[in-house]
TORKOL-4160 file (C-alpha; in steps of 0.2 Angstrom, whole numbers, padded with zeros to 4 digits, m for minus):
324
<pt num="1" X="m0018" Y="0047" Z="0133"/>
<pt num="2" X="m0004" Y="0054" Z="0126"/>
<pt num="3" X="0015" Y="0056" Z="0132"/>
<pt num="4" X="0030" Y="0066" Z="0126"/>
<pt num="5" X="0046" Y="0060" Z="0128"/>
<pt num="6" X="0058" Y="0072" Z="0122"/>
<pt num="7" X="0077" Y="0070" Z="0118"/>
<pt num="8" X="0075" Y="0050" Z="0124"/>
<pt num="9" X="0081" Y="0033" Z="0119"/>
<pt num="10" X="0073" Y="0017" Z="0116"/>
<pt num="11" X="0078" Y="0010" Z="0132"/>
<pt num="12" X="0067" Y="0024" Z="0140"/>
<pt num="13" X="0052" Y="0020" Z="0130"/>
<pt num="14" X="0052" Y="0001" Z="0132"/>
<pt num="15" X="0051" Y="0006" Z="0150"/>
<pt num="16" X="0038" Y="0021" Z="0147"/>
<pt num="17" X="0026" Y="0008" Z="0138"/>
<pt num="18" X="0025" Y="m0005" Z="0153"/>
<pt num="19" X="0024" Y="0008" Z="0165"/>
<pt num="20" X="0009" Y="0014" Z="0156"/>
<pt num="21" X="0001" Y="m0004" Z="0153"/>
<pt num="22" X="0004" Y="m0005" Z="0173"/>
<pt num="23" X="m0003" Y="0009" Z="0177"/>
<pt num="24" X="m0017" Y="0013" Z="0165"/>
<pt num="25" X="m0021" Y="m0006" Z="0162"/>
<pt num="26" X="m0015" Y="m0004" Z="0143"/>
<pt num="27" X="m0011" Y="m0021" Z="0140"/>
<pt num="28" X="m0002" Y="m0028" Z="0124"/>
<pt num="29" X="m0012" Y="m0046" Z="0127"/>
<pt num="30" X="m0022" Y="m0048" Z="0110"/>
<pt num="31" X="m0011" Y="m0038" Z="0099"/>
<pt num="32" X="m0009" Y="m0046" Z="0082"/>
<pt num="33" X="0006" Y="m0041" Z="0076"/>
<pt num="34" X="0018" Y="m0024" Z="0075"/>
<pt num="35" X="0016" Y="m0012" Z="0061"/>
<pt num="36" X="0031" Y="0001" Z="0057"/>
<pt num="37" X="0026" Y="0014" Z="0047"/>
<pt num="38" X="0042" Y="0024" Z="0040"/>
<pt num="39" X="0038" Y="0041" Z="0034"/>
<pt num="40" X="0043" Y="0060" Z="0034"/>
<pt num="41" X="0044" Y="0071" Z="0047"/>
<pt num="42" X="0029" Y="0083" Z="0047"/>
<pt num="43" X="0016" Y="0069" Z="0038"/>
<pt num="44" X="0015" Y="0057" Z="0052"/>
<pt num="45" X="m0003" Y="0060" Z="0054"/>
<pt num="46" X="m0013" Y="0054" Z="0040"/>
<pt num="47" X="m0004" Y="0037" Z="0042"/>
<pt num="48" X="m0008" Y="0035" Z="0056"/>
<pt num="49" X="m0025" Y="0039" Z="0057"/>
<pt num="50" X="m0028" Y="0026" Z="0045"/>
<pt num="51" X="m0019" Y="0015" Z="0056"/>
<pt num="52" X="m0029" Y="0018" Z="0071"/>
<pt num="53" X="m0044" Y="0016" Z="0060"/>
<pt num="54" X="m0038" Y="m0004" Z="0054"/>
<pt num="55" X="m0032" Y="m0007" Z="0073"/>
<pt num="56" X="m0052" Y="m0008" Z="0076"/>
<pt num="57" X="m0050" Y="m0026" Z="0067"/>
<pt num="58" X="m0031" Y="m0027" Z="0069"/>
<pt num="59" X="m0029" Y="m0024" Z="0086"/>
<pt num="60" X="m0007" Y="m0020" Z="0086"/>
<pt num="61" X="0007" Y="m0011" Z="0090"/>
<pt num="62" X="0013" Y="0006" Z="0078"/>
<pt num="63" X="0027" Y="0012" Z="0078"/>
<pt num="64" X="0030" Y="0026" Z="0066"/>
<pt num="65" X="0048" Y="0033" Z="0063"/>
<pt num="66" X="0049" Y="0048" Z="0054"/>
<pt num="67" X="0068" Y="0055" Z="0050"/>
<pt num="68" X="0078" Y="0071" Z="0048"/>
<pt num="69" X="0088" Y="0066" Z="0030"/>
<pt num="70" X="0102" Y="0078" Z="0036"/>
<pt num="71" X="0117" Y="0068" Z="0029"/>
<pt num="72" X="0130" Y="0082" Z="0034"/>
<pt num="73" X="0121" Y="0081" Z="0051"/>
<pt num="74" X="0120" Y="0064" Z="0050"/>
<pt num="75" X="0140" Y="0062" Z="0047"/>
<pt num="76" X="0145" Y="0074" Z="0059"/>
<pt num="77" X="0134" Y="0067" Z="0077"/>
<pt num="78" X="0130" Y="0087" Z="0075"/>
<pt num="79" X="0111" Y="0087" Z="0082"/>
<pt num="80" X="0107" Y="0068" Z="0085"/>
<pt num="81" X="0093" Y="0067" Z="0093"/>
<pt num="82" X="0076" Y="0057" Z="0098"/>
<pt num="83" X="0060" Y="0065" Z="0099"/>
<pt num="84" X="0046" Y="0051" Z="0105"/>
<pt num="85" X="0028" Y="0050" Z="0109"/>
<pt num="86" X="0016" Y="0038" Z="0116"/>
<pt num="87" X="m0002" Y="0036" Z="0112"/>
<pt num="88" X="m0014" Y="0024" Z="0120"/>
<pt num="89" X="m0033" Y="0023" Z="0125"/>
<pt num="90" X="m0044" Y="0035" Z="0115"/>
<pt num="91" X="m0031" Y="0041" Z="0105"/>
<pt num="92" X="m0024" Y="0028" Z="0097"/>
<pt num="93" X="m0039" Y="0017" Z="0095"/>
<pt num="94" X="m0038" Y="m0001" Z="0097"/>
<pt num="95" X="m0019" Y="m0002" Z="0096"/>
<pt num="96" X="m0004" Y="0009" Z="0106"/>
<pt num="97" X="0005" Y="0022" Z="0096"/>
<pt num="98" X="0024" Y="0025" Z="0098"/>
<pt num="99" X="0029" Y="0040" Z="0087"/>
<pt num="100" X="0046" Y="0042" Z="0085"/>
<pt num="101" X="0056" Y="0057" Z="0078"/>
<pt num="102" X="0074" Y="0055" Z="0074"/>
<pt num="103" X="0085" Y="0069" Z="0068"/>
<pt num="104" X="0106" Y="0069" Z="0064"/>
<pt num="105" X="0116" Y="0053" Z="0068"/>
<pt num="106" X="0099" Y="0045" Z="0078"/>
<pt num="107" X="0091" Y="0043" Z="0060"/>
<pt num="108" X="0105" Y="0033" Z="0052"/>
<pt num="109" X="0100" Y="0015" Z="0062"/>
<pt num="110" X="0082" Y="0012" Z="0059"/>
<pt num="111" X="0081" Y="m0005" Z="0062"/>
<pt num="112" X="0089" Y="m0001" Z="0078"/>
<pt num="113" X="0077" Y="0012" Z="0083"/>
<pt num="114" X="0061" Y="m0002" Z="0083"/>
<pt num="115" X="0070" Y="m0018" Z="0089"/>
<pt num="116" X="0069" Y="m0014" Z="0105"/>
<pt num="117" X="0050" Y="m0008" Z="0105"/>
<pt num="118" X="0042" Y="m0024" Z="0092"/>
<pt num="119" X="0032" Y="m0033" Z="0102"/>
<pt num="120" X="0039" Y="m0052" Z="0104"/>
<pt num="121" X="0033" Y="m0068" Z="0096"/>
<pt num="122" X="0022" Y="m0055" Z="0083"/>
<pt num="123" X="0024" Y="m0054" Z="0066"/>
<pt num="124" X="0029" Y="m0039" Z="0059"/>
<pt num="125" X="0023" Y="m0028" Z="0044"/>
<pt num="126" X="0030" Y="m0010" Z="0039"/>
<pt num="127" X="0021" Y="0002" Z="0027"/>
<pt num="128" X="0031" Y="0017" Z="0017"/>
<pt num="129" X="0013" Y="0030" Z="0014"/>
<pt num="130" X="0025" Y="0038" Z="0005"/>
<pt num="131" X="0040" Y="0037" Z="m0008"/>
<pt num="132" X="0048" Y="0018" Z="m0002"/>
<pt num="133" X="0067" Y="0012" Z="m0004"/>
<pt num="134" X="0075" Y="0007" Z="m0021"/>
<pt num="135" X="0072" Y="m0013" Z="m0013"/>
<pt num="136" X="0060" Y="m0015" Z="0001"/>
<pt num="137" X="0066" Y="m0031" Z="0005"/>
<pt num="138" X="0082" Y="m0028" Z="0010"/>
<pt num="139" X="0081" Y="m0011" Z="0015"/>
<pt num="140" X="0084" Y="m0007" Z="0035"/>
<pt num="141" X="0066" Y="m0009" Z="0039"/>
<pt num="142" X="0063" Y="m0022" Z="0025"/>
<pt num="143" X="0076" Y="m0034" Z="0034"/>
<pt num="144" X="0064" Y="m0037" Z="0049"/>
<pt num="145" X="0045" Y="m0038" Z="0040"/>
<pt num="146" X="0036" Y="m0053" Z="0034"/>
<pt num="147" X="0025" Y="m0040" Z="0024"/>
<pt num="148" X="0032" Y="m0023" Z="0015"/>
<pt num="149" X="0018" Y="m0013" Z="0010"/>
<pt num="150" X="0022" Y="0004" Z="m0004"/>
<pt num="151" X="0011" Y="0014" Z="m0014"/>
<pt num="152" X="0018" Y="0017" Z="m0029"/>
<pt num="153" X="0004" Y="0033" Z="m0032"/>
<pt num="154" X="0011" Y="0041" Z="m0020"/>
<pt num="155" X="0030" Y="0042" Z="m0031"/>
<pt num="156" X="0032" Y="0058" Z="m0042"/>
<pt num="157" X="0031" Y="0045" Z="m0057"/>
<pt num="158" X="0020" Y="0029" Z="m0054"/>
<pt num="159" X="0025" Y="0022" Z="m0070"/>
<pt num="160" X="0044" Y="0022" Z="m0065"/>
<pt num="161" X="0037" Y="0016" Z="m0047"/>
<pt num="162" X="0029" Y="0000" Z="m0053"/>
<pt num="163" X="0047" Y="m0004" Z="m0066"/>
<pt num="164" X="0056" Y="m0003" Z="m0050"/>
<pt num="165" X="0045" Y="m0013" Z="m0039"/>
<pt num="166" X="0044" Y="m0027" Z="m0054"/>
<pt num="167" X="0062" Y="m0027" Z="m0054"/>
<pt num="168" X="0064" Y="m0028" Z="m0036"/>
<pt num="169" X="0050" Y="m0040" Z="m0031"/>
<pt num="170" X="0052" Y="m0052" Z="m0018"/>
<pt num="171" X="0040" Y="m0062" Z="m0008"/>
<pt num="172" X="0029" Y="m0053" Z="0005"/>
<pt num="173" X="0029" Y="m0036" Z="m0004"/>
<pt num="174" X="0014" Y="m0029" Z="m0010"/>
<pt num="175" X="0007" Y="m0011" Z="m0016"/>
<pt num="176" X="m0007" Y="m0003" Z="m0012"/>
<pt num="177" X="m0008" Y="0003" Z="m0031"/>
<pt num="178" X="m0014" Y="m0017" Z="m0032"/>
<pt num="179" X="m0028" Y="m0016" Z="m0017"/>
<pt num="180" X="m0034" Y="m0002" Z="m0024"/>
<pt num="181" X="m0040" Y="m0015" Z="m0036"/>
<pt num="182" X="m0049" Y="m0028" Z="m0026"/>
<pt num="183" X="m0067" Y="m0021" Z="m0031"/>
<pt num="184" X="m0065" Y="m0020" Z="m0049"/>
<pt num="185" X="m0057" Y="m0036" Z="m0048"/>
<pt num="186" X="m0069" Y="m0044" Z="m0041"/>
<pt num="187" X="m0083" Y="m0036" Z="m0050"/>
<pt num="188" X="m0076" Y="m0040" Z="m0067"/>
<pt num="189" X="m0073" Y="m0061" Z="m0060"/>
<pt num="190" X="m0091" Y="m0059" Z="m0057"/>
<pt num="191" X="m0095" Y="m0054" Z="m0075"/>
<pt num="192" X="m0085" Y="m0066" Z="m0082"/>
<pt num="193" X="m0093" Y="m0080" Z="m0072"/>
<pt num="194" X="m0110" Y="m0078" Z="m0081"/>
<pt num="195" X="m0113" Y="m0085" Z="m0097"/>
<pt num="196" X="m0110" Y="m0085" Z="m0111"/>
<pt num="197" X="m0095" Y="m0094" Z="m0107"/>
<pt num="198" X="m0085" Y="m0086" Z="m0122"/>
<pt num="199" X="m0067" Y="m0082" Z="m0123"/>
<pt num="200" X="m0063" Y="m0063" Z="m0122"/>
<pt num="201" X="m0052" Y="m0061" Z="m0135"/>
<pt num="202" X="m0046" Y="m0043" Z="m0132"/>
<pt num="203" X="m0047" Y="m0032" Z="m0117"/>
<pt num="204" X="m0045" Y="m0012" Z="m0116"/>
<pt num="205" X="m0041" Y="m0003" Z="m0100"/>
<pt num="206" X="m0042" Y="0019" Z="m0098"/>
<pt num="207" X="m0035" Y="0027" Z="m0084"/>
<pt num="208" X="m0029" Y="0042" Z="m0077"/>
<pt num="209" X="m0011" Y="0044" Z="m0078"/>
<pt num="210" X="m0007" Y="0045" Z="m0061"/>
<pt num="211" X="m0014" Y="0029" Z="m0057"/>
<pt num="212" X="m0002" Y="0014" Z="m0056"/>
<pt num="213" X="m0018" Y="0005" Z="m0053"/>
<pt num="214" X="m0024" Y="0006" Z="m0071"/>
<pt num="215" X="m0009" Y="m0001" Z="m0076"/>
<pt num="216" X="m0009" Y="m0018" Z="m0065"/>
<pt num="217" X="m0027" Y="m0019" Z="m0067"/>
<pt num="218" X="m0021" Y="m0020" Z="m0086"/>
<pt num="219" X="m0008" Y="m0032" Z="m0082"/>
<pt num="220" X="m0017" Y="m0044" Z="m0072"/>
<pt num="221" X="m0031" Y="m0045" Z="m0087"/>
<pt num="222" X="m0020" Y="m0051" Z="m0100"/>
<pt num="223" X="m0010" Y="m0061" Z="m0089"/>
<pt num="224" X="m0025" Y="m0072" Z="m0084"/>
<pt num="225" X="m0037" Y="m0071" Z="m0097"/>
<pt num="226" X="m0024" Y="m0072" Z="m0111"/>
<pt num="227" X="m0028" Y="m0059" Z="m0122"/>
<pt num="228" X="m0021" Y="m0045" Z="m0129"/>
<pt num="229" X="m0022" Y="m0029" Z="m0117"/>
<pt num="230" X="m0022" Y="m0011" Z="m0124"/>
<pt num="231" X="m0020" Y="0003" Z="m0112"/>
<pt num="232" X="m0025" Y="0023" Z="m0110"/>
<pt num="233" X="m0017" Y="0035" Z="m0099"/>
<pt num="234" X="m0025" Y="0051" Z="m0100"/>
<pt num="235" X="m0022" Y="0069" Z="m0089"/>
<pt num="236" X="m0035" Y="0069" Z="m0076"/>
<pt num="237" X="m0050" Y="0082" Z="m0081"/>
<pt num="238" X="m0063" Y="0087" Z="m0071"/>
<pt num="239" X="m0055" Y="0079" Z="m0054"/>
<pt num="240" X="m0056" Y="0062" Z="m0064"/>
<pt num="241" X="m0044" Y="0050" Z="m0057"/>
<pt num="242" X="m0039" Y="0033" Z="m0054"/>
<pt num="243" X="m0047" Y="0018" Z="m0067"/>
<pt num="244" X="m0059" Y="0026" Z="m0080"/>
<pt num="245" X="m0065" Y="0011" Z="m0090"/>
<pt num="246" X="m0062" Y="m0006" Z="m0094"/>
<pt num="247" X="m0068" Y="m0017" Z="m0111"/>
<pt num="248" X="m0070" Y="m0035" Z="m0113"/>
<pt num="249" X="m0070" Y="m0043" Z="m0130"/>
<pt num="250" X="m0081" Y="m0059" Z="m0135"/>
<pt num="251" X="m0089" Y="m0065" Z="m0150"/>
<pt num="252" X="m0105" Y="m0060" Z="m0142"/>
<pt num="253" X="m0102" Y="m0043" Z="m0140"/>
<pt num="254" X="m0090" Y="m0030" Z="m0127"/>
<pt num="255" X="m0094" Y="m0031" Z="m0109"/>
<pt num="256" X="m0091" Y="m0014" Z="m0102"/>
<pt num="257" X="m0085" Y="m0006" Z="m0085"/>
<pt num="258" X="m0087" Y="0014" Z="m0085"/>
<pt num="259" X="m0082" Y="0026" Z="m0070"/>
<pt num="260" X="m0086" Y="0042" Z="m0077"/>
<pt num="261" X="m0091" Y="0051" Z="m0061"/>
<pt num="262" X="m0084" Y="0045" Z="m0042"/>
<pt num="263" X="m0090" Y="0032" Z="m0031"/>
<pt num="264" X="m0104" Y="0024" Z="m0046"/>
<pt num="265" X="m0098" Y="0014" Z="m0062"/>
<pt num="266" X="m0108" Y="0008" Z="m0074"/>
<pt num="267" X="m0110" Y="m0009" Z="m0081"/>
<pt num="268" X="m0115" Y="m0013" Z="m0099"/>
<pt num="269" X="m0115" Y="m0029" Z="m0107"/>
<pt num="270" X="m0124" Y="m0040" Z="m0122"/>
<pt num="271" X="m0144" Y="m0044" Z="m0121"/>
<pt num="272" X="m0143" Y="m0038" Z="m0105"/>
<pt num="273" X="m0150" Y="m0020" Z="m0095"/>
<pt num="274" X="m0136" Y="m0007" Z="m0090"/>
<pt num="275" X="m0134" Y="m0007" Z="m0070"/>
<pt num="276" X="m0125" Y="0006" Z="m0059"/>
<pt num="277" X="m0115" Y="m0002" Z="m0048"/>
<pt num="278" X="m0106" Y="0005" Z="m0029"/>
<pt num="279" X="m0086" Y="0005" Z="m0035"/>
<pt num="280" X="m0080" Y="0020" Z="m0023"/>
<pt num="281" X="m0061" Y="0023" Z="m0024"/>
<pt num="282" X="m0053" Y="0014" Z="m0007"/>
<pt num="283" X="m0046" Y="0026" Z="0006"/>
<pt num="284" X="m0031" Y="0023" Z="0015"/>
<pt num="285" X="m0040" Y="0013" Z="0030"/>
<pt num="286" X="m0049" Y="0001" Z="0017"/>
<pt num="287" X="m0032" Y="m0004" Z="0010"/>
<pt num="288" X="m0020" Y="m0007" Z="0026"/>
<pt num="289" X="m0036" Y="m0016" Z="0033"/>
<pt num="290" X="m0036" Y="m0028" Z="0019"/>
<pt num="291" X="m0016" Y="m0029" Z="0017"/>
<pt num="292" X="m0017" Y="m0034" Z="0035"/>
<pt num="293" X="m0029" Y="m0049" Z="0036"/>
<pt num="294" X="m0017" Y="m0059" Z="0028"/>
<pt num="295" X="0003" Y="m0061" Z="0032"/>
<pt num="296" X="0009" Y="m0074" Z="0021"/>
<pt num="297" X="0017" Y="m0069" Z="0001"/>
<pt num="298" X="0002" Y="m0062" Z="m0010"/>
<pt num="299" X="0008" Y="m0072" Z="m0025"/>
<pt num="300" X="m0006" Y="m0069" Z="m0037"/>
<pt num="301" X="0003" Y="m0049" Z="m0034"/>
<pt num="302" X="0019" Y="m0056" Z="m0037"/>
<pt num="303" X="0015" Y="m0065" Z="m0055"/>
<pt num="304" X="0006" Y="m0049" Z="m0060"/>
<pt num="305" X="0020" Y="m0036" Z="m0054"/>
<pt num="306" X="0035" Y="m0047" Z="m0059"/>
<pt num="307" X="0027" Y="m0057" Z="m0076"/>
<pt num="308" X="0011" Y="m0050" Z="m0081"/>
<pt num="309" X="0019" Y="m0032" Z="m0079"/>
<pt num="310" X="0034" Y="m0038" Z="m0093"/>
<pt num="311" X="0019" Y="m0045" Z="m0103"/>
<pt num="312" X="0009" Y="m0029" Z="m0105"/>
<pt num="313" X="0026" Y="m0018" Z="m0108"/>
<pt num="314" X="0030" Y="m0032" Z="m0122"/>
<pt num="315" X="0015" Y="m0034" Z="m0130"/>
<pt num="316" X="0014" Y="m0012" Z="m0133"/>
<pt num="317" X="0032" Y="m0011" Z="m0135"/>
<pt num="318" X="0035" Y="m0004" Z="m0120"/>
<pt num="319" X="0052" Y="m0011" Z="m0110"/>
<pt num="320" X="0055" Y="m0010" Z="m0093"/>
<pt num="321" X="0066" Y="0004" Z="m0094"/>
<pt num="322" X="0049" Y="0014" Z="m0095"/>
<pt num="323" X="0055" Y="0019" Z="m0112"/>
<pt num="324" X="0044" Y="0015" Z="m0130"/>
């Protein structure tokens, strides 16, 4: 079911959403938490498709504020106004939808806009699907979640994305750039576990150049095996993106990971058959699933983005003002 509420307030919602749970047995018993997803007008849906996908094992409230960056508006009360929308049942999955649209001064208080409709007593986590505030953590949304979610791929430069985001680190953010890695990470722990139980001495990572993955990827290697980490990023060709390849050095020989076409890497290593191995690319659904199982600090995301970043910029003479 799905309800318009033009030219409204929050007051008017908060009362729309228990009416509807009276009437249409909506009930908000079992949800989890609150997610707040900020975006821009006119790419709401994508977001939250993916949310009502992860509701399925996050049963929650969404609240997605999308805003008209009018400043001369803004300054002037000249066309304040709130568009909202509700979404329950069939249409929003396993969780309740409140879409809100705020144009002129009514997008300058965003924190004002979801206090009154956060579910109480639930923690609350707010995603930016696209480009995110200078500092998550104290920015207006920021202030209220125990989880910050960004995606730095989705910033015009997602090199200059992951320097900011090492700079302004603090607990409970995280990036999807980083669960994008899970997989390979996993898969490369694996490896590792086998014997021979040999050092790796040097480690070489190739990416596409739009993929801030490639670099943490990068960054957590050398920081937890340290070794010394050499890094590719290369124009995608041939629809190519994301990780391409990673190489681990041993006295035995190189252990290698290769994803030269989508969804299927190939692993090579010493004395040992090749194997092909299932390593798709993880959509938007897969990644705020996982974000979401877990509400306290990542801090195995927070040494890589704040230490082993500096690491790998130091070691190839690269500094954090993105500049060699």
């Amino acid at each position: 079911m799905i309800v318009d509420f033009p030219d409204t307030n929050t007051s008017k919602i908060s009362k729309a959403l228990v009416k509807i749970r009276e009437e249409g047995g909506a009930v908000a018993l079992g949800r989890v938490l609150t997610l707040v997803i900020r975006t821009s007008l006119g790419h709401e849906e994508e977001a939250i498709e993916a949310a009502n996908d992860a509701s399925r094992e996050h049963p929650m409230r969404v609240i997605v504020v999308s805003t008209d960056t009018d400043i001369d508006a803004a300054r002037s009360g000249r066309g304040a106004r709130l568009d909202a929308q509700i979404r329950v049942g069939g249409d929003a999955g396993a969780s309740e939808v409140v879409l809100l649209k705020a144009y002129g001064a009514a997008a300058s208080d965003e924190e004002g806009l979801v206090t009154g409709l956060l579910l109480p007593d639930a923690p609350v986590v707010v995603w930016w699907p696209g480009e995110s505030p200078d500092k998550a953590s104290t920015s207006s949304l920021g202030r209220i979640a125990q989880r910050r979610i960004t995606d730095a791929s989705n910033h015009p430069n997602p090199v200059e994305s992951l320097i900011r985001l090492s700079e302004t680190y603090a607990p409970g953010d995280t990036d999807f750039a980083w669960t994008r890695l899970t997989l390979w990470r996993a898969q490369l722990a694996a490896v590792l576990d086998q014997p021979p139980f040999e050092p790796v001495v040097a480690v070489e990572v190739q990416g596409a150049s739009d993929s801030p993955s490639t670099l943490l990827l990068a960054a957590w290697l050398g920081h937890q095996l340290e070794a010394p980490v050499t890094y590719g990023l290369t124009k995608r060709a041939n629809g190519s993106s994301g990780i391409h390849s990673v190489k681990l050095v041993r006295e035995s020989g190189v252990i290698e990971l290769v994803r030269e076409i989508p969804n299927v890497a190939t692993l090579i290593q010493p004395n040992q058959p090749t194997h092909d191995l299932a390593l798709p690319r993880r959509n938007l659904r897969d990644c705020l699933a996982e974000e979401l199982r877990r509400l306290d600090p990542d801090d195995l995301y927070g040494e890589v983005i704040s230490v082993g970043l500096a690491e790998l910029f130091e070691s190839t003479d690269v500094g954090l003002t993105g500049r060699s």
